[in-house]
BALOBA-1460 file (C-alpha; in Angstrom, 3 decimals):
// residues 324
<rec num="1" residu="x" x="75.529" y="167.220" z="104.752"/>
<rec num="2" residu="x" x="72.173" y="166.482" z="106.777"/>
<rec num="3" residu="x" x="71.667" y="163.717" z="109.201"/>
<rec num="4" residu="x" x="69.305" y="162.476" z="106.695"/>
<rec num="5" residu="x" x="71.538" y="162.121" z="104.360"/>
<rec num="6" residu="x" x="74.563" y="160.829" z="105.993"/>
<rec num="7" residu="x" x="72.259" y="158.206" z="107.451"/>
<rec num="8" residu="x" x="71.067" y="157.106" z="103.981"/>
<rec num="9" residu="x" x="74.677" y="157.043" z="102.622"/>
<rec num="10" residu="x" x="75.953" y="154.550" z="105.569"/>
<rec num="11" residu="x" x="72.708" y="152.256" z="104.658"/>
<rec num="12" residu="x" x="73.814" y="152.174" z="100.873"/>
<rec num="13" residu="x" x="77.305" y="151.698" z="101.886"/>
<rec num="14" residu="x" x="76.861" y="148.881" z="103.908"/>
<rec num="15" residu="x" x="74.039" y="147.476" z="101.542"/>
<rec num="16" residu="x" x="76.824" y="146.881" z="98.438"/>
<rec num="17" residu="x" x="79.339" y="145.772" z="101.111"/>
<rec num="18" residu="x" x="76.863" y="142.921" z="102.244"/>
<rec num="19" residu="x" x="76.133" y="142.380" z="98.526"/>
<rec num="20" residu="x" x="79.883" y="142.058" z="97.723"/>
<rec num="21" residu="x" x="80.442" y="139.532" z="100.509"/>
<rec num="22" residu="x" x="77.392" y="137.762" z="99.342"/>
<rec num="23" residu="x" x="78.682" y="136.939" z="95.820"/>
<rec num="24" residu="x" x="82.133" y="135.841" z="96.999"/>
<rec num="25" residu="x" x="81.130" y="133.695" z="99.828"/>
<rec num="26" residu="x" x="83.600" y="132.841" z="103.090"/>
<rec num="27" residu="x" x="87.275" y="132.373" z="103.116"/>
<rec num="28" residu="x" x="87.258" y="128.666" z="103.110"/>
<rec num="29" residu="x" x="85.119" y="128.613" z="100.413"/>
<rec num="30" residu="x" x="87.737" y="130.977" z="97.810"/>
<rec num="31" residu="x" x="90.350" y="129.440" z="96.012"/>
<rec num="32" residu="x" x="93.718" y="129.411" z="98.064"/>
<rec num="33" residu="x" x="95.744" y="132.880" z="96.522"/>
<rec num="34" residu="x" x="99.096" y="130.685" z="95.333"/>
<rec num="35" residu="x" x="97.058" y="127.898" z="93.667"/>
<rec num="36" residu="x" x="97.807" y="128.865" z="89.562"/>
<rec num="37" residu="x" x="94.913" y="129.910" z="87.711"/>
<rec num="38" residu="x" x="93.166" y="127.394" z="85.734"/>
<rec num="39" residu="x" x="94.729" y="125.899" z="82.633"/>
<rec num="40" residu="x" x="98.229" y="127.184" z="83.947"/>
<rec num="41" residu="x" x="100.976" y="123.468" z="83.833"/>
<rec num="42" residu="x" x="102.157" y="123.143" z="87.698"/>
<rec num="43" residu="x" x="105.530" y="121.716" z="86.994"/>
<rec num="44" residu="x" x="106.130" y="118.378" z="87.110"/>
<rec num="45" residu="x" x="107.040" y="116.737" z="90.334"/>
<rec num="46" residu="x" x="110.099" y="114.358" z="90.961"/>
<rec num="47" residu="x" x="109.231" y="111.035" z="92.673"/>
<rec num="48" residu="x" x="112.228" y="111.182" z="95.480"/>
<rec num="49" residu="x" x="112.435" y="115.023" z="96.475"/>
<rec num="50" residu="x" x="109.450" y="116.614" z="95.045"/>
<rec num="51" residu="x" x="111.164" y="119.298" z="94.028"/>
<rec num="52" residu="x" x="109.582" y="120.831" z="90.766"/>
<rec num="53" residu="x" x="111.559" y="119.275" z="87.307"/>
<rec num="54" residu="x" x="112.588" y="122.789" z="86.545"/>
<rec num="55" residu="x" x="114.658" y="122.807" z="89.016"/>
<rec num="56" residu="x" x="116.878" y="120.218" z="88.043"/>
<rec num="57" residu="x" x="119.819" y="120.397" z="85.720"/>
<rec num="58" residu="x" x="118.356" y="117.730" z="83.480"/>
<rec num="59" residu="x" x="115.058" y="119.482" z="82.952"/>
<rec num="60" residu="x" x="115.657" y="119.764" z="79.442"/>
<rec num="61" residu="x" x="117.449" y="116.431" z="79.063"/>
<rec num="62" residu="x" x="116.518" y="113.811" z="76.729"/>
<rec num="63" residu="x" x="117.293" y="110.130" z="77.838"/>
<rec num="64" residu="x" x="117.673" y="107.104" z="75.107"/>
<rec num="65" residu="x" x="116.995" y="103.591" z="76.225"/>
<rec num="66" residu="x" x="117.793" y="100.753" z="73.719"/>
<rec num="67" residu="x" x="116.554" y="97.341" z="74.403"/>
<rec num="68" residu="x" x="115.952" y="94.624" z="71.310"/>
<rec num="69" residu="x" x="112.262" y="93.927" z="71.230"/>
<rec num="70" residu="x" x="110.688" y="90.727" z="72.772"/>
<rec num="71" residu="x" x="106.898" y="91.350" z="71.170"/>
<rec num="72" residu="x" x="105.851" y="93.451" z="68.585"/>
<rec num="73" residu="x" x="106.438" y="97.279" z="68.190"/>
<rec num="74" residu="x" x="103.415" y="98.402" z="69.547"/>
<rec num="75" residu="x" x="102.811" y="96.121" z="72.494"/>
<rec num="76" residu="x" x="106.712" y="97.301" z="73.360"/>
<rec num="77" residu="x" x="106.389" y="100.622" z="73.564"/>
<rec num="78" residu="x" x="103.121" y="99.701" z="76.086"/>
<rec num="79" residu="x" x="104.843" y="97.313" z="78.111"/>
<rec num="80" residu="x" x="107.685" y="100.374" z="78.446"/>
<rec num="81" residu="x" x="105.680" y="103.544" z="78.912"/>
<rec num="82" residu="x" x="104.986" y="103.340" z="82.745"/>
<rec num="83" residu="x" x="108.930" y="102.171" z="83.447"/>
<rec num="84" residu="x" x="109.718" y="105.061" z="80.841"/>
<rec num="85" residu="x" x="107.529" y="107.579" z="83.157"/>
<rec num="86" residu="x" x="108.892" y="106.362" z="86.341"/>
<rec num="87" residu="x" x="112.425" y="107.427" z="85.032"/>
<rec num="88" residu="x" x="111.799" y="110.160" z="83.773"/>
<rec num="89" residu="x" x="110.208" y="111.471" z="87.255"/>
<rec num="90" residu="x" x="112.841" y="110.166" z="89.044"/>
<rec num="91" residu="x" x="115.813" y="111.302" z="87.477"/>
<rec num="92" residu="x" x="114.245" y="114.925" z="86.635"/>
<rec num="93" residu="x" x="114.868" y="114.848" z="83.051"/>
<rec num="94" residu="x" x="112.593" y="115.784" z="80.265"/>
<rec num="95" residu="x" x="111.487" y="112.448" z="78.923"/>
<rec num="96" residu="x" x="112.605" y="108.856" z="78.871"/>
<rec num="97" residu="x" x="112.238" y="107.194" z="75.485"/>
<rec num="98" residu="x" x="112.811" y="103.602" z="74.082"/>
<rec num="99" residu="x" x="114.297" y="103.022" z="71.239"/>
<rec num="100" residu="x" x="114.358" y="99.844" z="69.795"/>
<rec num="101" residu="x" x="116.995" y="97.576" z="67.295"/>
<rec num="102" residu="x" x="117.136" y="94.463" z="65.103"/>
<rec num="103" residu="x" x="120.401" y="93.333" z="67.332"/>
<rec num="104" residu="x" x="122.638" y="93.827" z="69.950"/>
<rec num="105" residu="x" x="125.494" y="94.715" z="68.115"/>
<rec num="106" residu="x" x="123.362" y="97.800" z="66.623"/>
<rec num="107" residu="x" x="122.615" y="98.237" z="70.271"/>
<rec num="108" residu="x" x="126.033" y="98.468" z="71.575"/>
<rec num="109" residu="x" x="127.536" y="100.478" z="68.076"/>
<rec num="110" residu="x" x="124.637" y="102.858" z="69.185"/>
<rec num="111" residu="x" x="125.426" y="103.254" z="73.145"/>
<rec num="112" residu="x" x="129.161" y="103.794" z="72.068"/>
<rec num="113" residu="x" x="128.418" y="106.454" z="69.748"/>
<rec num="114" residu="x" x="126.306" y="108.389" z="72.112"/>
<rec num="115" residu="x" x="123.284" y="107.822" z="70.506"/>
<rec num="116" residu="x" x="121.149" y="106.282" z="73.034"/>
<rec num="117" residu="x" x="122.099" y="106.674" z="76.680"/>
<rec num="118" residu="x" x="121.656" y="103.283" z="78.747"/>
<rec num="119" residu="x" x="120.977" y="100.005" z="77.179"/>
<rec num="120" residu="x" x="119.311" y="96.938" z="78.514"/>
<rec num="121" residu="x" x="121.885" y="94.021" z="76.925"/>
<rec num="122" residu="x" x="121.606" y="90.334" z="77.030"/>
<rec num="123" residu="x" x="123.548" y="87.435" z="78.884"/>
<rec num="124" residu="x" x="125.801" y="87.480" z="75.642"/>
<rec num="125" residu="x" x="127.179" y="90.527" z="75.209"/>
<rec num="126" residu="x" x="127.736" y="91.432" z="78.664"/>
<rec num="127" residu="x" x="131.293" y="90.296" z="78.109"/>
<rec num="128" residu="x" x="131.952" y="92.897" z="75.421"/>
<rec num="129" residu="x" x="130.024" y="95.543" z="77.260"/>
<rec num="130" residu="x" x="132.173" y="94.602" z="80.489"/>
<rec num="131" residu="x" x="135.479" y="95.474" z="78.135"/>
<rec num="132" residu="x" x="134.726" y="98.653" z="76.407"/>
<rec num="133" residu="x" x="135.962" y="102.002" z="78.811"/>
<rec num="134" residu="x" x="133.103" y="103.883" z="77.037"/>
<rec num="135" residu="x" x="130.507" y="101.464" z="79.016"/>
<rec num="136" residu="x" x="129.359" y="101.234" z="82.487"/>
<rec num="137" residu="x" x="127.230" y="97.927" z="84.063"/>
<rec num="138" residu="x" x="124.336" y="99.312" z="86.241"/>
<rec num="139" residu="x" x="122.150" y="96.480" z="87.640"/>
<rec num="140" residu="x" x="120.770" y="93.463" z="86.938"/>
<rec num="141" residu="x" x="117.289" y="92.053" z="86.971"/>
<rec num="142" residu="x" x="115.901" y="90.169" z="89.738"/>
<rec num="143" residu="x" x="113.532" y="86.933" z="88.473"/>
<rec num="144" residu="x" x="111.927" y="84.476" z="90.069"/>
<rec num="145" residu="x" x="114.162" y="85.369" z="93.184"/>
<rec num="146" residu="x" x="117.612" y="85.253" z="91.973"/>
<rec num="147" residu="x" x="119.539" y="86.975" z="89.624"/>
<rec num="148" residu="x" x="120.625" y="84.470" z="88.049"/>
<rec num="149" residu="x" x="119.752" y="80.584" z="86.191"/>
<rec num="150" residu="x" x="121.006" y="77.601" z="84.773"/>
<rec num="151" residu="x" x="120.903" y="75.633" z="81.997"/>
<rec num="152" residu="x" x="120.455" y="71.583" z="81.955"/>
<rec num="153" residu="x" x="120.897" y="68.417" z="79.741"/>
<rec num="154" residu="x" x="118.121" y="66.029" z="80.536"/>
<rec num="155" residu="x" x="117.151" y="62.744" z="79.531"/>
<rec num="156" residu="x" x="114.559" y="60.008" z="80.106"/>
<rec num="157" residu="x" x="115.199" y="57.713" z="83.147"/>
<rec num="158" residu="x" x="114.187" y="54.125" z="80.955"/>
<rec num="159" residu="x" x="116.751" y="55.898" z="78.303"/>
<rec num="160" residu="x" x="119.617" y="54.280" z="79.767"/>
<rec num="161" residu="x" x="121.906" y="57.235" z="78.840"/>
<rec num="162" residu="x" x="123.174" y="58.039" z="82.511"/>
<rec num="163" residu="x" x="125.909" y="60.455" z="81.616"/>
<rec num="164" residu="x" x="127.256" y="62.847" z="78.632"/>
<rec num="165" residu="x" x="129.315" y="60.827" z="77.032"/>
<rec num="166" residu="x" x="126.523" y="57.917" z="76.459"/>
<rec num="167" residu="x" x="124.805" y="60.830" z="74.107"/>
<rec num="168" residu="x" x="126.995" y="60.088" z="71.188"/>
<rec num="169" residu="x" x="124.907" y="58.733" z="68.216"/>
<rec num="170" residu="x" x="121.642" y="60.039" z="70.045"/>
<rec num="171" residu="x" x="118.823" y="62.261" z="69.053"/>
<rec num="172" residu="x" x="119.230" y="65.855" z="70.432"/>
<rec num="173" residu="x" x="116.655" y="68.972" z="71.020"/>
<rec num="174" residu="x" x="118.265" y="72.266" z="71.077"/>
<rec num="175" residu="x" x="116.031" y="75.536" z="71.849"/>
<rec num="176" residu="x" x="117.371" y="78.102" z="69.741"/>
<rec num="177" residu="x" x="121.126" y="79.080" z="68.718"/>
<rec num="178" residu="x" x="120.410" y="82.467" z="70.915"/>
<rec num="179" residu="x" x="119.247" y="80.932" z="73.655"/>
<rec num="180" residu="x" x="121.980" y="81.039" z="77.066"/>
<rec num="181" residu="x" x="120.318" y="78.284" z="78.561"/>
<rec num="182" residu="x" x="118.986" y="75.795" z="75.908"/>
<rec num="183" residu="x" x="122.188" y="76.248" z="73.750"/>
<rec num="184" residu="x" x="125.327" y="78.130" z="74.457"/>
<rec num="185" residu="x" x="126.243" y="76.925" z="78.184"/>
<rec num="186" residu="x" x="125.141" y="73.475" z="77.634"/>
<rec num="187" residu="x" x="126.969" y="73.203" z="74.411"/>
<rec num="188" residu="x" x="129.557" y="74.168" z="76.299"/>
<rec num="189" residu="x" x="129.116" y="71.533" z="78.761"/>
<rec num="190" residu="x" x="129.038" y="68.578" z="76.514"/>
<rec num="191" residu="x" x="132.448" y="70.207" z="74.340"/>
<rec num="192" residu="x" x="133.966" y="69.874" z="77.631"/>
<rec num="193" residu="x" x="132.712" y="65.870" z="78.186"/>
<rec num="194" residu="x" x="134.469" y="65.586" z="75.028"/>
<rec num="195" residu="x" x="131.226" y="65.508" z="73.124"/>
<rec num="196" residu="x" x="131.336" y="67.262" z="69.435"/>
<rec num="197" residu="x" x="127.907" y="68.498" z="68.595"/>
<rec num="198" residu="x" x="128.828" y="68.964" z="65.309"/>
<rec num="199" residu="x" x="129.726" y="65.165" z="64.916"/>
<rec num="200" residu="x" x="128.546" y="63.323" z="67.558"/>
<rec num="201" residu="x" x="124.918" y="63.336" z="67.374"/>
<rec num="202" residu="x" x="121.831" y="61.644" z="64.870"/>
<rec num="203" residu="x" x="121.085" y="63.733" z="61.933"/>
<rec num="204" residu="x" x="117.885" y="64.302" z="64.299"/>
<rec num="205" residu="x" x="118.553" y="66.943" z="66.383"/>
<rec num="206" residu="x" x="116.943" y="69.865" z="65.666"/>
<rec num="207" residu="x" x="115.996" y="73.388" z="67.259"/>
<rec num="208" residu="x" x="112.324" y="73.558" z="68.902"/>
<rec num="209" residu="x" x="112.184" y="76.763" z="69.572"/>
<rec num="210" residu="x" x="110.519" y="76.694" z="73.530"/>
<rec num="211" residu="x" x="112.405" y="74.950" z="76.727"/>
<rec num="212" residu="x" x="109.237" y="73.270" z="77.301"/>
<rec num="213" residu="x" x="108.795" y="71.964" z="74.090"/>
<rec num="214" residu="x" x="112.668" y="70.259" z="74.617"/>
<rec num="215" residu="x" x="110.937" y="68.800" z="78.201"/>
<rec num="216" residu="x" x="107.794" y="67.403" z="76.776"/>
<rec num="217" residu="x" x="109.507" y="66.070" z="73.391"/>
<rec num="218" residu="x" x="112.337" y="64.346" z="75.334"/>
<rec num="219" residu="x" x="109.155" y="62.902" z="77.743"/>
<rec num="220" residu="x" x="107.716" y="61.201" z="75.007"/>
<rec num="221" residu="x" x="110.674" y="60.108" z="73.594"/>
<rec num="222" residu="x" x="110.666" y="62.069" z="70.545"/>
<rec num="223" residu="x" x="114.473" y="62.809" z="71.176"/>
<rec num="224" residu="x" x="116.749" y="60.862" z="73.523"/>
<rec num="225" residu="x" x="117.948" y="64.137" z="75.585"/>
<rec num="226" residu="x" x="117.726" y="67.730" z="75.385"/>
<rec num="227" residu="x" x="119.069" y="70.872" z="76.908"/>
<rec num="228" residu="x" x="116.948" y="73.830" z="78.618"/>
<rec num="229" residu="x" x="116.708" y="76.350" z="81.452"/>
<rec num="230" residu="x" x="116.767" y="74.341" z="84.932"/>
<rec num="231" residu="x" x="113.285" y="75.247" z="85.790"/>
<rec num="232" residu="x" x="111.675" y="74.066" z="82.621"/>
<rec num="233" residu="x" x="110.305" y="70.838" z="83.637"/>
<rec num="234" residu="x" x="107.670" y="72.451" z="86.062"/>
<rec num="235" residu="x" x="106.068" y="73.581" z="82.797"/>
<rec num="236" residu="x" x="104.850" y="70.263" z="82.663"/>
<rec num="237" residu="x" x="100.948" y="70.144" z="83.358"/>
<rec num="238" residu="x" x="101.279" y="66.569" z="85.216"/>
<rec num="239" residu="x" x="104.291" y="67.446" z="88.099"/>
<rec num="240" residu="x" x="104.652" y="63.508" z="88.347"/>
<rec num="241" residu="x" x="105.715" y="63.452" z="85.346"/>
<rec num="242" residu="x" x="109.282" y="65.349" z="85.851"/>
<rec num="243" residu="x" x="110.166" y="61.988" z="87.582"/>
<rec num="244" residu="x" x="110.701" y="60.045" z="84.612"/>
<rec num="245" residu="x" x="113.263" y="62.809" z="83.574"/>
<rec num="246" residu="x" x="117.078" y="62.969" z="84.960"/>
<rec num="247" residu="x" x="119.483" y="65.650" z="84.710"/>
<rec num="248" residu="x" x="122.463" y="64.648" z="83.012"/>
<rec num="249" residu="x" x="124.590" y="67.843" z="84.089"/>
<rec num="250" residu="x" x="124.217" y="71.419" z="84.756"/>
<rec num="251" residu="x" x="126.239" y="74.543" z="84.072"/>
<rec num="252" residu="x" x="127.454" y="76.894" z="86.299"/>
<rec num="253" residu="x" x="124.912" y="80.213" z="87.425"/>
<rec num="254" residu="x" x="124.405" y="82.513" z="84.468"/>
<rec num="255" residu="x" x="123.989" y="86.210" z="85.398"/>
<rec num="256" residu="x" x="121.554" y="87.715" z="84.210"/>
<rec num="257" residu="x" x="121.620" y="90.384" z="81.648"/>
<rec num="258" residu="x" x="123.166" y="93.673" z="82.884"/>
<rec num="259" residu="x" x="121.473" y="97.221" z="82.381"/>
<rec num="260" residu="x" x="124.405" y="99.443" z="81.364"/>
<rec num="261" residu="x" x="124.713" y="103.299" z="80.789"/>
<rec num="262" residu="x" x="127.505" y="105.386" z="78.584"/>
<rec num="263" residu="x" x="130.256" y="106.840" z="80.749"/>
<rec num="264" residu="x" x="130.151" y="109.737" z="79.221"/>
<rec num="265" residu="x" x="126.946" y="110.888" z="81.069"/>
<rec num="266" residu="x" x="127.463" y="113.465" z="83.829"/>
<rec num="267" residu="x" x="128.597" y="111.016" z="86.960"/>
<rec num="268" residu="x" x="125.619" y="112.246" z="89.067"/>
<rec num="269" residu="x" x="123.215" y="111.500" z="86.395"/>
<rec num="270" residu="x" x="124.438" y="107.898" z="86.185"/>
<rec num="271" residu="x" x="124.042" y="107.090" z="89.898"/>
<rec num="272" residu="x" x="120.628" y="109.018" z="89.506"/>
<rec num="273" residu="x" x="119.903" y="106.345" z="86.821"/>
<rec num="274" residu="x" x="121.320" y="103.332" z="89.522"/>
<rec num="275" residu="x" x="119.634" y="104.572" z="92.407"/>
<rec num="276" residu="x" x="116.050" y="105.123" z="90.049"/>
<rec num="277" residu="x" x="116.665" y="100.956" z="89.450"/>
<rec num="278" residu="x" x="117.302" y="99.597" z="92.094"/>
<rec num="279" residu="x" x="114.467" y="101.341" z="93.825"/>
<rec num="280" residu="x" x="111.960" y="99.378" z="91.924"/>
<rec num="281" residu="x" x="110.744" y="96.405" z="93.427"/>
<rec num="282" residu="x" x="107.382" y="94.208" z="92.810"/>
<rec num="283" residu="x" x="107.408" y="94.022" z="96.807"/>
<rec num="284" residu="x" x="105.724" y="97.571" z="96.716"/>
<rec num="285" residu="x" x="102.369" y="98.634" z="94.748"/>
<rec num="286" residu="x" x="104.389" y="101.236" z="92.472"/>
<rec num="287" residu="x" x="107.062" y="98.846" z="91.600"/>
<rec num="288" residu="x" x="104.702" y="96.036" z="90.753"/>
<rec num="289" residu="x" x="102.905" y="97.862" z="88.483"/>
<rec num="290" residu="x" x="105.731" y="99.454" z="86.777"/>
<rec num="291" residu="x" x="108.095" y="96.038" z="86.447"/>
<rec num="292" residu="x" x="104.539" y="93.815" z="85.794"/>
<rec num="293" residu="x" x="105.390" y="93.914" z="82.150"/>
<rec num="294" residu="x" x="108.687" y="93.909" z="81.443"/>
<rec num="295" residu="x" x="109.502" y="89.857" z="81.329"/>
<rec num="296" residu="x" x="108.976" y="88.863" z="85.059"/>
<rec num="297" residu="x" x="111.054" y="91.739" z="86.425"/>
<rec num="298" residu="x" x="110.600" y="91.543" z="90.261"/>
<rec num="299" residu="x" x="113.511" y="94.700" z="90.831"/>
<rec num="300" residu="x" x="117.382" y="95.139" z="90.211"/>
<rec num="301" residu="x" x="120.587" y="94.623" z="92.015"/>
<rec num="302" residu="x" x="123.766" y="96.257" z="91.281"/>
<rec num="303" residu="x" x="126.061" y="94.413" z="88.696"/>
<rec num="304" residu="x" x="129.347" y="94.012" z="88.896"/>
<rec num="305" residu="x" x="132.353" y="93.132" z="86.268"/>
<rec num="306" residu="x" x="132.822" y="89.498" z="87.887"/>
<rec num="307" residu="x" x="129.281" y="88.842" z="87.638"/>
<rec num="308" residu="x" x="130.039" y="87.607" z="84.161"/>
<rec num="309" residu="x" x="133.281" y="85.536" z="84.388"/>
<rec num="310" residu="x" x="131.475" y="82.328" z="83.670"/>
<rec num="311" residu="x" x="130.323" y="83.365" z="80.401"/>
<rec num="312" residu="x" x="133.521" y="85.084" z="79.249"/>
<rec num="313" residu="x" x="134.894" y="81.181" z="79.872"/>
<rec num="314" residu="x" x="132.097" y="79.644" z="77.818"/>
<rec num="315" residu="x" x="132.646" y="82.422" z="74.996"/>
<rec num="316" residu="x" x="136.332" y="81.245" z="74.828"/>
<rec num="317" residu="x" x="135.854" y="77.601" z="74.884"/>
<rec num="318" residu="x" x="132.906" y="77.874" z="71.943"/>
<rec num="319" residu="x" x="135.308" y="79.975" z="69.871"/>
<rec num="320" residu="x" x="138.071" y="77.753" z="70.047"/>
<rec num="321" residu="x" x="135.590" y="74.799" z="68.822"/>
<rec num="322" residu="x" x="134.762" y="77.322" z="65.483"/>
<rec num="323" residu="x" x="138.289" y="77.719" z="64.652"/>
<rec num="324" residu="x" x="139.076" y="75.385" z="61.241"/>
């Protein structure tokens, strides 16, 4: 091969290596070599190791929540979806649903039969749920600061009714027969003064459906007393107002609802699910946004079986009243 030659073949050689480099620019401008090409799913992360879902146990596990609904369908399953997500990250599974029924007893006959995995209960059937070996209590919710609240029997201060047993023959405002606070525990209260609220009250009394409608119909006199949750009289719009209202008794504290899980999970994946609640708190950006919907949730803390002792008591005393 000439010089000639040899020299032209370095220029062309170095001419398509410069136009190579050209096209694909520097290192830091390339795509880093274990980045997945484009469109490929990077698998999903979990919120407290970051290992990769895969990698868990659970990856192809599908988790049942039941809860009975407190708006309509629709707005339920969007009040649940980022609580729902935050589970699901956290305990590595493959997804977190909610599933929803008409009553608690469906609830629990559906938690027993393995047919939904944890179950958010109410005040009410905590007792049961304590009882049954096939059940385990998780947490309960933290709101307005406690985890717990109390029901009261209130009356006007002109009314001259200064203690249960003046209530006889007097006009009485009930919230609902479900409600803890504006029904059960009170009732319970005024069986115990003696009082039969079968008997012993005007063929007035009546359910109003809201605590604060019991507060402002007993304010204007509408109905001589009234029974409600303790801090219902701040739902007044005029605070001066709760003045002319004295509390006649009060019952003991009422836990709140428990969260509870079937025993049969895997042990690790029910202290997974504990450790997942009680993480959440409104005190943080994460768990404010996640708890902001469901029903002035500020976190969890653990439950235990003497939590609910009180209303195992009440239960007892109102079904001795039923009996013929």
């Amino acid at each position: 091969m000439g010089k000639k030659t040899v020299i032209a073949f370095l220029l062309v050689a170095f001419a398509v290596t410069m136009l190579l480099h050209g096209c694909g620019g520097s290192d830091k401008d390339k795509p880093a070599t274990d980045k997945p090409p484009q469109g490929d799913v990077k698998p999903a992360q979990t919120a407290s190791s970051g290992e990769p879902a895969s990698s868990s146990p659970y990856a192809n596990t599908v988790l049942k929540l039941g809860r009975i609904p407190f708006t309509n369908s629709t707005a339920m399953v969007h009040k649940h979806n980022k609580f729902l997500e935050y589970l699901t990250r956290k305990l590595g599974v493959k997804q977190v649903r909610l599933q929803t029924a008409s009553n608690y007893t469906e609830i629990m006959n559906l938690l027993i039969e393995g047919k939904i995995d944890i179950a958010w209960l109410a005040t009410m059937t905590s007792v049961e749920a304590r009882k049954n070996p096939e059940i385990e209590l998780l947490v309960k919710p933290i709101r307005f600061g406690t985890t717990s609240y109390r029901g009261i029997i209130i009356a006007r201060q002109d009314s001259g009714i200064r203690n249960l047993k003046d209530l006889k023959g007097k006009k009485f405002a009930w919230v609902e027969p479900e409600s803890a606070s504006g029904y059960i525990f009170p009732k319970a209260l005024l069986l115990e003064a003696g009082i039969n609220t079968d008997k012993d009250f005007a063929d007035e009394t009546a359910f109003l459906n809201k605590h604060d409608a019991v507060v402002l119909n007993v304010l204007l006199g509408k109905y001589d007393a009234g029974a409600c949750y303790d801090d219902a009289r701040n739902t007044l719009r005029e605070k001066a107002k709760m003045d002319e209202l004295t509390i006649l008794a009060t019952t003991q504290d009422i836990s709140n609802e428990p969260i509870v899980v079937r025993k049969s999970l895997p042990p690790d994946l029910i202290e997974k699910i504990k450790s997942a609640l009680l993480e959440l708190n409104v005190k943080n950006p994460e768990g404010k946004e996640i708890l902001d919907d469901l029903t002035d949730v500020q976190g969890f803390l653990p439950a235990k079986d003497t939590d609910y002792d009180y209303i195992e008591k009440v239960q007892k005393l109102l079904e001795e009243h039923s009996k013929p």
